[in-house]
C-alpha atoms as one frame of an Amber mdcrd trajectory, in Angstrom:
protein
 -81.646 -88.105  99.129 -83.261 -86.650 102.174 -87.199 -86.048 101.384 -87.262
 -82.135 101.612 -85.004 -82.422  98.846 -87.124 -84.369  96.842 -89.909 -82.261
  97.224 -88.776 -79.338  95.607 -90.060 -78.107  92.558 -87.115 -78.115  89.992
 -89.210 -75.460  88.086 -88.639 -72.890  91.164 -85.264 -73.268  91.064 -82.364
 -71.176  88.789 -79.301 -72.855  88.080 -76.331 -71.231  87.526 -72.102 -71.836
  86.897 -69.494 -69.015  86.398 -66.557 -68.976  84.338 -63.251 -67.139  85.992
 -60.127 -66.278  84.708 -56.408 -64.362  86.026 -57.617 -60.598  86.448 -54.425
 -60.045  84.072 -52.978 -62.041  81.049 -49.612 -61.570  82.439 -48.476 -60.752
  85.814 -46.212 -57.927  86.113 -43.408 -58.506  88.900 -43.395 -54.694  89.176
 -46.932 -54.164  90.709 -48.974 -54.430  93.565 -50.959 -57.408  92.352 -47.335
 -59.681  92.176 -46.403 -58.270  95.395 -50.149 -59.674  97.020 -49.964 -63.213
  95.238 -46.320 -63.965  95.996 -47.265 -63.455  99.911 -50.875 -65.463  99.146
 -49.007 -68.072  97.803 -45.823 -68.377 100.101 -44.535 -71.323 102.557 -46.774
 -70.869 105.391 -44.654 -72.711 107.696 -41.922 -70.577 106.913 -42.925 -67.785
 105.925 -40.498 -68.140 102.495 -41.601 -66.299  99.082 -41.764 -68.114  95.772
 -38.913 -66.707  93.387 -40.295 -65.195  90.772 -40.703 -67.669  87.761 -42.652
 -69.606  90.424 -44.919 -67.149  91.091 -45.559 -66.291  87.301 -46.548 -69.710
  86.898 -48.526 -70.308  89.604 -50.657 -67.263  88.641 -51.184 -68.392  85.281
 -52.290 -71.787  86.072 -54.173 -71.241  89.594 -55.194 -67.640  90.031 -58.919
 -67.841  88.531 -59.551 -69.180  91.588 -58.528 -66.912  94.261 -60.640 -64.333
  95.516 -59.183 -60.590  94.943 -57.054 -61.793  91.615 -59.605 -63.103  89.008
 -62.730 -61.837  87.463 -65.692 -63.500  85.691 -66.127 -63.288  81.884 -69.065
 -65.653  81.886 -72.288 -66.381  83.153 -74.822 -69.008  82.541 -78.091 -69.739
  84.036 -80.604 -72.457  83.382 -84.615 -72.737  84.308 -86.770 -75.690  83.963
 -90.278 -74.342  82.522 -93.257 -76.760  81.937 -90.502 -79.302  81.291 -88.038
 -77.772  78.798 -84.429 -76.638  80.014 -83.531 -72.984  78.834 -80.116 -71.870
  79.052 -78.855 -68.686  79.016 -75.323 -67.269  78.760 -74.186 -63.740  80.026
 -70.505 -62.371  78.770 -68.926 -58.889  78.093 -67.763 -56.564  81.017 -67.520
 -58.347  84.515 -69.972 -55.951  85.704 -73.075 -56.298  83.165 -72.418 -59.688
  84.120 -73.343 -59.329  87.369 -75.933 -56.727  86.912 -77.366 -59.616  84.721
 -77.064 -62.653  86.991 -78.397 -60.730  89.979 -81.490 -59.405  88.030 -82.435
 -63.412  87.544 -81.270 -64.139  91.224 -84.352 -61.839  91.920 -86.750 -63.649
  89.643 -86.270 -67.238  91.640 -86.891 -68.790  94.966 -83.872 -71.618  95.403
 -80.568 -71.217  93.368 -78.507 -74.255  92.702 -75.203 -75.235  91.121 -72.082
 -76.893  92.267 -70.056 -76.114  94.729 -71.529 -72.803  94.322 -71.776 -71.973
  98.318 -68.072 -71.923  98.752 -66.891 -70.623  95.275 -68.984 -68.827  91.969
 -71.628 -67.413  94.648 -68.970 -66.142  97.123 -66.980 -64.992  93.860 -70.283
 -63.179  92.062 -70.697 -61.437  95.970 -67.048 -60.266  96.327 -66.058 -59.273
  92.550 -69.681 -56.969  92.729 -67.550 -55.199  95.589 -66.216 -52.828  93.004
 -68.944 -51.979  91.369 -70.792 -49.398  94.062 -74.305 -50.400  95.019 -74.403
 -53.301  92.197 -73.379 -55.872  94.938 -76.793 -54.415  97.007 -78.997 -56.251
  94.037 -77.923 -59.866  94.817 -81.157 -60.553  96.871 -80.436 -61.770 100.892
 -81.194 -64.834 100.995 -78.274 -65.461  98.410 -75.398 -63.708 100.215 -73.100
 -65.278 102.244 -71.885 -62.754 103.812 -71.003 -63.024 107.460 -73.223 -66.366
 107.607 -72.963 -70.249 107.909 -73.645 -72.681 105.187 -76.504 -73.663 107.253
 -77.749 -70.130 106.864 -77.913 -70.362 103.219 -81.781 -72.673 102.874 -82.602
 -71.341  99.653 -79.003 -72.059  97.904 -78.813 -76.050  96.888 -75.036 -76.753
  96.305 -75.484 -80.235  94.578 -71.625 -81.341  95.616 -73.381 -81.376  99.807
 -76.230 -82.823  98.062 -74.156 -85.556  96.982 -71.780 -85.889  99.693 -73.892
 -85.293 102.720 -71.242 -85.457 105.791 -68.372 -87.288 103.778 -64.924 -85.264
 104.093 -64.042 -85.568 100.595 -65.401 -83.202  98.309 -66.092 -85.080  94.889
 -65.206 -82.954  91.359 -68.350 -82.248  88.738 -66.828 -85.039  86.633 -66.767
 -87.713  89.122 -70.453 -87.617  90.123 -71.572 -87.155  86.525 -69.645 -89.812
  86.283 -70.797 -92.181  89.660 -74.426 -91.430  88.458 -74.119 -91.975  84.415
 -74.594 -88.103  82.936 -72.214 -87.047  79.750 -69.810 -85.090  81.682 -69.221
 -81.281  80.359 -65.546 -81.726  80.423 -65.658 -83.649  77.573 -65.915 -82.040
  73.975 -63.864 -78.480  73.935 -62.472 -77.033  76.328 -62.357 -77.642  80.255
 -61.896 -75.495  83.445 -57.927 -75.681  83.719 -58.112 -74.121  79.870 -60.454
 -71.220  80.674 -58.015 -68.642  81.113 -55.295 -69.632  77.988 -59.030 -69.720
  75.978 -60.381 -66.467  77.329 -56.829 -64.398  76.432 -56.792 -66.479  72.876
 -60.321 -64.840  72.237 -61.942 -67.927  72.561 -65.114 -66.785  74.743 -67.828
 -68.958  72.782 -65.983 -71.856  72.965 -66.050 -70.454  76.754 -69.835 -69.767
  76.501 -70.395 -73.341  75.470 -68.525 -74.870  78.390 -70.953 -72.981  80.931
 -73.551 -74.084  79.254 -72.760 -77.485  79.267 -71.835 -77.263  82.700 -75.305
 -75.563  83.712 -76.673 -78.629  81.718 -75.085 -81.413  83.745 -75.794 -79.976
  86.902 -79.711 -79.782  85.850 -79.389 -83.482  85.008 -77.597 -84.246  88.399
 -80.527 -82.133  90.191 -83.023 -84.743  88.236 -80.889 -87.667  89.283 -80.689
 -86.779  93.038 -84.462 -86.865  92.843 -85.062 -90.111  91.370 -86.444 -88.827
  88.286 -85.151 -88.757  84.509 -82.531 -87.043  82.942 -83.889 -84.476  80.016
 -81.831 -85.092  76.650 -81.576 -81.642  75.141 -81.919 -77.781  76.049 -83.052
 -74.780  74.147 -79.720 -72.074  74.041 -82.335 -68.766  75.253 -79.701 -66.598
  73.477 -79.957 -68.250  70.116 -84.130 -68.227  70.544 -83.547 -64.451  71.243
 -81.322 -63.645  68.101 -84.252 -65.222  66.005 -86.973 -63.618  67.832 -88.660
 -66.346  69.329 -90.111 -65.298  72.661 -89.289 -67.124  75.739 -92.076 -67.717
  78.163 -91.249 -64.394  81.191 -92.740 -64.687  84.734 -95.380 -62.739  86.002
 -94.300 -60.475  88.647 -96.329 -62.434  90.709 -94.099 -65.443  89.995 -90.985
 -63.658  90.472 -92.348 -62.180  93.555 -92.906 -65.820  95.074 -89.695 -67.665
  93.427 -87.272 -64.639  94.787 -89.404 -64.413  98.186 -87.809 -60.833  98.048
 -90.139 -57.758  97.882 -88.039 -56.401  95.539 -87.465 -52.480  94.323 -88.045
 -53.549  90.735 -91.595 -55.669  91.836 -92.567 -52.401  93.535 -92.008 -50.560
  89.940 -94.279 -53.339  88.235 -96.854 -53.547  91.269 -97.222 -49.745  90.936
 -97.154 -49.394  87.351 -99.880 -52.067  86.790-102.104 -49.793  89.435-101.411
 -46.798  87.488-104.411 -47.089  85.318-107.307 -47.018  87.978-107.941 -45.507
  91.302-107.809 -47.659  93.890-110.890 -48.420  95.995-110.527 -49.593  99.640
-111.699 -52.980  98.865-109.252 -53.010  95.895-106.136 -52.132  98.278-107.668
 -54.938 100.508-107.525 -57.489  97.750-104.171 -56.154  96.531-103.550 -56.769
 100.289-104.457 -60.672 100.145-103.218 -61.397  96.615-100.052 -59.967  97.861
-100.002 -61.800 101.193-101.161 -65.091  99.643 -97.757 -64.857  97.661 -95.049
 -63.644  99.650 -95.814 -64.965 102.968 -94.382 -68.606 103.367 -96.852 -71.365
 104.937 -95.483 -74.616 103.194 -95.332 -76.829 106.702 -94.663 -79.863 105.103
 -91.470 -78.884 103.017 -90.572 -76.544 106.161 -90.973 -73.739 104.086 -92.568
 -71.555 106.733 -92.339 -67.963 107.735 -92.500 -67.301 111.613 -95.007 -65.158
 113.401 -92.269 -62.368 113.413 -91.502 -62.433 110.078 -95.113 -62.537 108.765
 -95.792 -59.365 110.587 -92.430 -57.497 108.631 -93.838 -59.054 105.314 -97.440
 -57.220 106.184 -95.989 -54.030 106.718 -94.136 -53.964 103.832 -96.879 -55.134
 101.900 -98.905 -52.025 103.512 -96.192 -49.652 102.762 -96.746 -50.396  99.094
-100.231 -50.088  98.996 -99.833 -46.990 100.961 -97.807 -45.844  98.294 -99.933
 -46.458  95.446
């Protein structure tokens, strides 16, 4: 593995996997959504539509994947902190999802997963698209939208990790396989079954799956940087439902991982100066405590903000203070 990927901190990075099923249980040959995946799915050298038990059956099986005709009934994330892997599972209404998994997309610095660039990040951006401003919370460094994958430094999709410049694009199985992790496809269900499960009512067994994808690719991460698997993970949700507190970043911390001056770090920035009147010298400090976080000077990781971009960071680090 190349050294700048070696160098990074596994505890600034959030890992994450979605889990997408068919928008509908069935597809109804009478609507608009039939009409759309017949054409998405037709000969394209000659132009030909599938008949219709074809097209029935190629929804069922295939269209979690496509763009515009599934939507995401699970989310899992996973953090490294001071060692121990937490894991934690979002599911419900496609759009708490979201509102969910962008709120911790704000709290990091590097996201990773796999083959996240060209599928569950692209499918968290578009699927947002009908929720209003939701899809405005996924912070900018995370969206792909009208970029290249070389645009996308702070998103580590561990299937180009493994590959580098190789045309063939190896499955999660294989390379937990190629580099000795327990694979997550074994024990329950697997992807192919996630949208019979999800229609069944079977979204903890779905739950689990994430999780132990979200696991693996943690592991892989390790792997990839010559360092030892971990064995075990704590489930976050279960230490919630027995009111064990997990460790929360500062603002601080979330304000350095996410590298994104965000509206809800403004909140906490101004709330915590709500109890005394700033001095000059204390709007200075705040100034340089500020600075000293957000601006990027890491040369030898090339994690390093240019001349132009320091001087946008400083004014919107005055703004604040000017607001305070």
């Amino acid at each position: 593995m190349n050294t700048a990927f070696r160098n990074i901190n596994i505890e600034e990075v959030l890992f994450f996997d979605l889990e997408s099923v068919r928008k509908n249980n069935e597809l109804d040959k009478d609507s608009k959504e039939f009409e759309l995946y017949q054409k998405k799915i037709r000969n394209k050298e000659t132009d030909e539509l599938p008949d219709i038990a074809t097209t029935l059956e190629h929804y069922n099986k295939k269209a979690a994947l496509k763009i515009g005709f599934n939507r995401i009934v699970c989310a899992t994330v996973g953090r490294v902190v001071n060692g121990i892997v937490y894991l934690r599972s979002f599911i419900g209404e496609e759009q708490d999802i979201l509102k969910n998994l962008f709120a911790k997309f704000q709290e990091t610095k590097y996201l990773s997963g796999f083959n996240v660039l060209e599928f569950d990040g692209v499918v968290a951006r578009v699927n947002a698209l009908q929720y209003g401003d939701l899809a405005l919370s996924l912070p900018e460094q995370f969206n792909d939208s009208n970029k290249r994958p070389w645009d996308m430094k702070s998103v580590l999709d561990l299937m180009n990790v493994f590959k580098g410049v190789h045309y063939y694009n190896s499955s999660l199985d294989e390379v937990c396989y190629h580099l000795g992790i327990d694979s997550p496809k074994e024990g329950g269900i697997e992807g192919s079954q996630v949208s019979e499960a999800f229609y069944d009512g079977k979204i903890l067994e779905i739950e689990k799956y994430c999780k132990r994808d979200v696991f693996a690719v943690v592991n892989i991460f390790r792997k990839l940087q010559f360092k030892p698997v971990y064995e075990s993970y704590v489930d976050a949700n279960l230490v919630e439902s027995t009111n064990t507190p997990v460790k929360e970043l500062s603002v601080l911390e979330r304000l350095y991982n996410s590298n994104v001056l965000s509206p809800e770090i403004k909140n906490e920035v101004k709330t915590m100066c709500l109890s005394k009147r700033l001095t000059k010298k204390d709007k200075e400090n705040l100034f340089t405590i500020l600075k000293g976080v957000y601006v990027r000077c890491d040369f030898e990781n090339q994690d390093q903000d240019s001349k132009k971009t320091i001087l946008e960071k400083e004014k919107e680090i005055n703004k604040l203070i000017s607001e305070l």
